[in-house]
N, C-alpha and C positions, 0 to 999 in steps of 0.2 A: 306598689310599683310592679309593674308587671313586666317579663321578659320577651324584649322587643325582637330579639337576632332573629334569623330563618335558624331554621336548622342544619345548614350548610356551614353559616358562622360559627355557631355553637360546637359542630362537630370539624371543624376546619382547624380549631385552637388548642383541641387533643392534643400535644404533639408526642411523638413516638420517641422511644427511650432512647437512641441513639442520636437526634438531636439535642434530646434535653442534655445529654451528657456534656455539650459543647459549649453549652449557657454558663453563667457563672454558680454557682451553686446557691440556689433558691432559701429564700426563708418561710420556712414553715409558719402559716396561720391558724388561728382559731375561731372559727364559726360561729356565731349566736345565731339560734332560730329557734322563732316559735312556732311552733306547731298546733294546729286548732282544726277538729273534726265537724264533719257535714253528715250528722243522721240520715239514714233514708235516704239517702242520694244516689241515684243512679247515673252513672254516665259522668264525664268531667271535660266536657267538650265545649266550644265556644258555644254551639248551637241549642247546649241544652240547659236549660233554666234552673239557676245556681240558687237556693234560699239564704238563707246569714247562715252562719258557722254556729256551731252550740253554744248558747249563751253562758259565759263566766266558766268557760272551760279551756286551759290551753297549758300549755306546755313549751316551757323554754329552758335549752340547753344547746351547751358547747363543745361540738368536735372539732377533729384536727381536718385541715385540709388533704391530709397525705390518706386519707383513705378511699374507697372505691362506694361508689352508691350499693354495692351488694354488701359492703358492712353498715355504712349509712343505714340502709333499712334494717341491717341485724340492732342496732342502735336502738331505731324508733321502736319497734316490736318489746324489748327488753326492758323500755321505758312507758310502753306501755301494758306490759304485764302478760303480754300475749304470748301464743306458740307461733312459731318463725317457720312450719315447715306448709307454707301457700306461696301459689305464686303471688306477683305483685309487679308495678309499673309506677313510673315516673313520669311524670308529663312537663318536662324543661319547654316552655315555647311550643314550639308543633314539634318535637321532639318529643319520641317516645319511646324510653330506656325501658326494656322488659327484664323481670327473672323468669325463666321458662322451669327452671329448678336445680339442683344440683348436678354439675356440670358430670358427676361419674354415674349418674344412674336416670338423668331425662334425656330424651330423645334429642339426637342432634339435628335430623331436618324435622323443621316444626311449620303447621298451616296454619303459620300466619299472614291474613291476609293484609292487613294494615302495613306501610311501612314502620319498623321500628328496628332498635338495634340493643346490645345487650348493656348490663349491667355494670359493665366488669371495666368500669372509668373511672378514674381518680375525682375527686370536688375540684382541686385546684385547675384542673384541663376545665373546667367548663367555664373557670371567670366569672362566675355566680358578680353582678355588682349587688353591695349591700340596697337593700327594700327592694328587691325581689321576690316574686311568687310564684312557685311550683304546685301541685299536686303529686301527693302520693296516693296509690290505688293499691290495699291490701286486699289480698283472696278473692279471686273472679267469683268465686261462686257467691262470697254474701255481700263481693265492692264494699268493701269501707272507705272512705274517701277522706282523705285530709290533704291541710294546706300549709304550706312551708311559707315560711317568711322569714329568709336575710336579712337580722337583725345588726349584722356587726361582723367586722372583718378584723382581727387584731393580729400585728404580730405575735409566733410565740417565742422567742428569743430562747428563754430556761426549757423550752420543751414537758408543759408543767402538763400533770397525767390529764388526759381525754379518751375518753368526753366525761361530763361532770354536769349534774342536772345544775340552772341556777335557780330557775322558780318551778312552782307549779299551780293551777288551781282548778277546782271541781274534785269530783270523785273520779276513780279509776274506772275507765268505760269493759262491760260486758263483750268478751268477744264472740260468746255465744247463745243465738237466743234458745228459749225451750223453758220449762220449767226449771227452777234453782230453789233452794230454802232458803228462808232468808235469813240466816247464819252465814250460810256458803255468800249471797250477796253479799252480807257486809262485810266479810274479810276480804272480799276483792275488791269493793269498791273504795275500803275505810286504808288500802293497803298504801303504806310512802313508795312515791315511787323511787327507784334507783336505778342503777347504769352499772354496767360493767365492761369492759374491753374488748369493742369488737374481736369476734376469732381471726386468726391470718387468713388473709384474704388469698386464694386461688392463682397462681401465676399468669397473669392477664400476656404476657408474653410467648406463652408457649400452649393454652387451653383455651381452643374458638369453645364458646358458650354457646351457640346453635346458628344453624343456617335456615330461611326461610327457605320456602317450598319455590316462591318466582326465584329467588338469589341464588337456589338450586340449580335450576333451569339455564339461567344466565352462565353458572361454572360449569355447566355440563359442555355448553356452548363452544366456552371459552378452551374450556380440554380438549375439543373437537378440532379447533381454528390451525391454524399455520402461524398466528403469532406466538412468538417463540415466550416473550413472556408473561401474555395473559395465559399461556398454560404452566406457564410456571407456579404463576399467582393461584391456580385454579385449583391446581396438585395439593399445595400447601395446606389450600383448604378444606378441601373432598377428601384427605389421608390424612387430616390430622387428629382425630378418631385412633385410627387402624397403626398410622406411623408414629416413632418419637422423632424428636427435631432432626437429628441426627440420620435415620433413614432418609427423611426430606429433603436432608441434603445431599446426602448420598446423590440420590433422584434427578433434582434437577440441577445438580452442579451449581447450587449454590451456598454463601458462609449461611452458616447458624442464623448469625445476628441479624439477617438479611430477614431469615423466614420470622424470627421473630417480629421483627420491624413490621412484616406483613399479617401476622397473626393481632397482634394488638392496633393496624388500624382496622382490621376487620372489627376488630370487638369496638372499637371507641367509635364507629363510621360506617359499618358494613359494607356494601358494593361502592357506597362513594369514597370509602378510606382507599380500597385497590387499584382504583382508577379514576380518580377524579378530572370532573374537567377540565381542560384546556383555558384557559386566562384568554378571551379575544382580547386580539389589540388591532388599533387602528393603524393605520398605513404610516408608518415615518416613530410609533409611538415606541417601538422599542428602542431605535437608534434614540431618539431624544431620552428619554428614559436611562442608558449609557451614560449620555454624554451629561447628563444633570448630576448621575452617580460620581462618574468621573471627577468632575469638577467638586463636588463634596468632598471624595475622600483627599485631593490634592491640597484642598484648606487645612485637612487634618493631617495630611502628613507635613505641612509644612510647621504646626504648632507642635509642643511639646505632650508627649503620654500623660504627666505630672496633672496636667490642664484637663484631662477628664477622667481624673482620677484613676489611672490608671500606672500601676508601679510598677515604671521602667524608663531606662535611660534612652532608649531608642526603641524606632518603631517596626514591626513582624508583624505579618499579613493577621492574626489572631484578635491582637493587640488593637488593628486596625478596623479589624467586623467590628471588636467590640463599641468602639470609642464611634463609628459609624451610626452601632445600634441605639447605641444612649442618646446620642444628639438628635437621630432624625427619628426614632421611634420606627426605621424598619429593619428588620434582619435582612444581610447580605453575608454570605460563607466566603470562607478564606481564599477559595480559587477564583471566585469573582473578583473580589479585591486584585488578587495576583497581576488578572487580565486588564484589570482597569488601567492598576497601575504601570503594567508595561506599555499600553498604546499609549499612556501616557511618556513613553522615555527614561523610568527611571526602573532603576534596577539596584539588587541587594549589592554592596560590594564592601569586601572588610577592607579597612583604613591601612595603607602599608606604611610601615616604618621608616624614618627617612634620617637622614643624619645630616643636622644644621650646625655650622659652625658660626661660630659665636664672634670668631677673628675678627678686629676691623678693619685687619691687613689685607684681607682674605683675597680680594682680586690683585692686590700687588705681587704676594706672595705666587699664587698660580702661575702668575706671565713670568713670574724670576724661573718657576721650574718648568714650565713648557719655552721660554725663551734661550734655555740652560741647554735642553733638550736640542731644541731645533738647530744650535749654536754649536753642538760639536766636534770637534774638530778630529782626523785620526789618531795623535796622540793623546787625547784625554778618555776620561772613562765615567762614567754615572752610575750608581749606585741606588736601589731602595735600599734601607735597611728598616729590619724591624726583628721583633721578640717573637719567641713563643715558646708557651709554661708559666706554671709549671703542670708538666704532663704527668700524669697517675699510671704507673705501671700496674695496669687493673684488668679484667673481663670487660669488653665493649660489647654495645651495642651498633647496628647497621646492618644493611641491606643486602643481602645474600641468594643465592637458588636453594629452595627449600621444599620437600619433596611434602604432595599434595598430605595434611592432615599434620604436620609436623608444627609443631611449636617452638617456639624460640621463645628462649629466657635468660633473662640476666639477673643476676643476686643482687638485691639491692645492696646489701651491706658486704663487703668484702674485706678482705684481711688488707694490710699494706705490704707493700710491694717498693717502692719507691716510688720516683718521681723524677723528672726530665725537665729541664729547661733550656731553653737554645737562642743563640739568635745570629740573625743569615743576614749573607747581602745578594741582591739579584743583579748583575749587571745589566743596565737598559740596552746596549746593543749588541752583544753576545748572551745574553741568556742564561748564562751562566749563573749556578748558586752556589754561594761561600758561606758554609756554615761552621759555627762552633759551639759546643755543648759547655755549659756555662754553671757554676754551683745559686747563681740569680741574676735577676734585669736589675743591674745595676751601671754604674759609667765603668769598671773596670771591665765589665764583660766587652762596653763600644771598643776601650783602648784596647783591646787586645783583638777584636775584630781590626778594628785599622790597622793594626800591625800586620794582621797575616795579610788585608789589602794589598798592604805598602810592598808587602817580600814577594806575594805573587806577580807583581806587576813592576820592577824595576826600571824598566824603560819607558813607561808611559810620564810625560811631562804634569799633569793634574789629573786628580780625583776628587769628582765633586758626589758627594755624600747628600740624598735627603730621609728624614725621618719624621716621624710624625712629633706632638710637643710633650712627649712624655719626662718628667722631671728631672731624671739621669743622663737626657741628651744633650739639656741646656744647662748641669751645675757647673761651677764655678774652677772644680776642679776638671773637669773635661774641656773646657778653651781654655783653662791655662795648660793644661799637658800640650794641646793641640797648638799654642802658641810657641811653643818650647820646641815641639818635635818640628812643625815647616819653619823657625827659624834653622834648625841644624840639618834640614835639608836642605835649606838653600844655601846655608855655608858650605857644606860640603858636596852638595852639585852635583849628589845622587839621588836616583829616586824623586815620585811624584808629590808633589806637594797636596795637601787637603783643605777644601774647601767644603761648606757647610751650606747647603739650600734646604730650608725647613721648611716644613708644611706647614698649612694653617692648622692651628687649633680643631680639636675633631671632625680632622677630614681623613680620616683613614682609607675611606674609598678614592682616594689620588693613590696610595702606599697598593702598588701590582704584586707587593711578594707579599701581602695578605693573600691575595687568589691560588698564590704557589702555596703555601701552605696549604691552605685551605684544603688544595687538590692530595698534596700529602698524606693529610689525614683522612681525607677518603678512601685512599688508597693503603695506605700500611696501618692506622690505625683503628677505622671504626669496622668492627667485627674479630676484634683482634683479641687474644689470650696471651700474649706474653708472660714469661714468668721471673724475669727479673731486667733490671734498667739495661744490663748491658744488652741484653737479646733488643730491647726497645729501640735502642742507640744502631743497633746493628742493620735493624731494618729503615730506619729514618734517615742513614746516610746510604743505605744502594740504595733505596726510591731516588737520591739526590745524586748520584752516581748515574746511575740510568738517564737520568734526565740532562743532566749534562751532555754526558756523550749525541742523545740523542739529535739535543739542537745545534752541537759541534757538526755533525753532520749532513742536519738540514736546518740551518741557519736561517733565523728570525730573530726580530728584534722583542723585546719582552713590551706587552701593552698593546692595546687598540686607539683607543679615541683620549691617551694620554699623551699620543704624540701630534692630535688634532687641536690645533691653535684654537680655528675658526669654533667648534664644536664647545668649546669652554666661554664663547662670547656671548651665548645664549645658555641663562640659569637652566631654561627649563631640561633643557637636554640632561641634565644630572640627573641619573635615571636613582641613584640611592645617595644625594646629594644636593645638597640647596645652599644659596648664602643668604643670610638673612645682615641688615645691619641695624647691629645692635645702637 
């Protein structure tokens, strides 16, 4: 089988290390090939007339794919007995991979007039399909000429040692002619052949292996021009000799990995790896081309990762090239996807958390506390109440002015200190907060809230109480005390009597002195070092001191859109709240 590609494809497929990086990490194969010699043969060209191969003479054995044709041919030389220090050529298709020689001591511009390009490319870049046929061309001066044949492609999973002859037959071939004794023949020819481990291979990333005399010409050109980076590219190449990577970069103000990138497709592609053609497309074929991608990857994001084998619960632009590449068999990068998918209308967004109540009272309940609301009268009063703690008299963290290079640290593990717990009432139409520091969230802590209620406010006719359904609000022993104390206020015909509007089941976001907190501890607790509960206590009631006065003076009602009827008649407007019915 012979190998059909141009040499455009062949060296097209190369690809450069910083792509390959992006791939899923490849599995290394094992090569069979035989190998079979052409005595007296000059030239390996379509046009010149080929005889059979040496009768009952060939050679077959297996390397790794991860190596470069410059160890490849250290391979074959080693297996066949030979000295390794000639040039030599490959002929893949009308590709023609030269070794000019050792890349520290042959010349870097070389006259060669033939297109060809270096050595210094891995097996796997080239796609070799198994029953392929190459030529190899040992030492110009006496052309030995042999023929490769891609016997077999195996994975190697264990990474078992390569290369390893598996057959052979004939005698071992003469590499040079002249007189010999024939002692000396027959220990060459009578000898097994063996293999050893190619040497490391030459970093094909940072060592161009030679520049032709036209390729020359061309970079000189290009060093000349006003495009800013064909003389980039041109630099890279013409001082890579003289400069290390590093100077180059200096140079042309670009990364490392960059010149790299451009050093190895020099070697795997020469002047077509720097610059390759431009892809024509016909009039309309890029939009359609878009719009076919588009429409692929929206199939795929609408199905699960799982489904192309890909492990993950949700889909990232990566996630999305890959499971793209596997299905339609093209590579498309991450930022295309991005674009697709945005003119497609959709976009990344994290899920917010929302708080459902479970209530199946839930709409009754609401119109009892916004119709509570809208309903009141000068002598009554309305109330949130709720808890908070218990609080850790600890080292806090939070958000502060911090001078440029400065670190902020908190101890994870700290001593104790105590602990705080409280629980307040907000008045809905004065603003006002009535707190009391409490030993826990229990119902004796409510009963002694209503108390101090009851005594701050002696002239007001009712007080209606809402709270959220925590299990201390509704036991058994808290309505019967509350039945006990408004019967003996209305016996004796002082003081407001208490009534009870509960919230639904977790709906904390109806409950405004969560917000007041909340603000609290913004303010006197996170960034805080107190050092014992009373200093805690001490700051937790002037924040609520301060605050009072404040809106005694610029009077507002406490809430926004909890004193809006209409706005609770539509779920959606629950911006951290939903009903669902259970």
């Amino acid at each position: 089988m012979a190998l059909s590609r141009n040499p455009q494809e062949i060296l097209a497929s190369a690809t450069e290390p910083t792509a390959e990086a992006k791939r899923p990490k490849r599995v290394p194969c094992a090569l069979t090939f035989r190998l079979e010699y052409f005595p007296d043969q000059i030239g390996s060209f379509p046009d010149v007339p080929r005889p059979a191969p040496l009768n009952n003479w060939n050679r077959v054995f297996e390397v790794s794919d991860k190596i470069t044709l410059e160890q490849f041919a250290t391979v074959i030389v080693d297996l066949l007995g030979w000295e390794e220090d000639h040039l030599y050529e490959f002929h893949v298709g009308e590709t023609v991979f030269v070794h000019m020689g050792n890349p520290d001591c042959s010349d870097y511009f070389v006259d060669a007039v033939n297109p060809c390009v270096s050595c210094a490319i891995r097996l796997h870049y080239l796609k070799l399909p198994p029953g392929v046929e190459f030529d190899f061309v040992f030492d110009f001066g006496r052309w030995h000429l042999f023929r490769l044949t891609l016997l077999m492609a195996s994975p190697n999973h264990k990474e078992r040692p390569l290369p390893s002859l598996i057959s052979y037959r004939g005698k071992n071939l003469l590499q040079y002619g002249g007189p010999i004794s024939r002692k000396e023949r027959w220990l060459i020819e009578e000898k097994v052949p063996s293999l050893r481990p190619p040497p490391p291979s030459t970093n094909t990333s940072s060592v161009i292996r030679f520049v032709r005399a036209e390729d020359h010409a061309t970079l000189l050109k290009w060093r000349a021009s006003n495009d800013k980076t064909l003389w980039e590219k041109a630099v890279t190449v013409l001082e890579n000799r003289n400069l290390s990577l590093e100077k180059i970069s200096e140079k042309i103000e670009r990364p490392v990995n960059i010149i790299q990138q451009w050093t190895m497709a020099f070697n795997h592609r020469g002047m077509f790896g720097l610059n390759p053609p431009r892809k024509k497309r016909t009039p309309g074929e890029r939009e359609a081309a878009a719009e076919t991608r588009k429409k692929r990857l929206l199939d795929i994001l609408h199905d699960r990762p799982r489904s192309f084998s890909i492990s993950r619960a949700s889909w990232n632009l990566p996630s999305l090239a890959k499971a793209y590449a596997n299905k339609y068999g093209e590579r498309v990068s991450s930022s295309s996807v991005g674009r697709a998918i945005k003119k497609a209308g959709y976009s990344i967004k994290k899920a917010r958390r929302v708080l459902t109540s479970p209530d199946p009272e839930y709409r009754e309940k609401v119109e009892q506390v916004l119709n509570t609301l809208q309903n009141l009268t000068p002598d009554e009063l309305f109330f949130f109440i709720d808890e908070l703690g218990p609080l850790r008299v600890k080292k806090y963290g939070g958000r502060t002015f911090v001078a440029k290079g400065d670190v902020l640290t908190i101890p994870q593990m700290q001593a104790p200190k105590g602990s705080i717990t409280m629980a307040g009432a907000l008045s809905a139409t004065k603003n006002q907060v009535t707190w009391l520091f409490s030993p826990a969230k229990d119902t004796q802590s409510m009963i002694d809230l209503i108390e101090i209620l009851f005594n701050q406010h002696p002239t007001i006719t009712r007080i209606f109480l809402t709270w959220d359904a925590a299990s201390w609000h509704s036991s058994v022993s808290l309505v019967e005390w509350l039945d006990v104390f408004n019967a003996q206020t209305l016996e004796t015909g002082f003081g407001p009597t208490i009534q009870l509007v509960p919230l639904p089941t977790s709906s904390q976001f109806l409950d405004v002195l969560e917000a007041v907190f909340s603000g609290m501890k913004k303010a006197v607790v996170h960034h805080s070092d107190y050092q014992s509960v009373i200093e805690l206590k001490t700051a937790v009631s002037s924040h609520f001191v301060e605050r009072n006065v404040f809106f005694q003076e610029n009077p507002k009602r406490a809430g926004k859109r909890i004193w809006d009827v209409d706005f609770f008649q539509d779920s959606n407007n629950l911006r951290s709240g939903d009903y669902r019915e259970w």
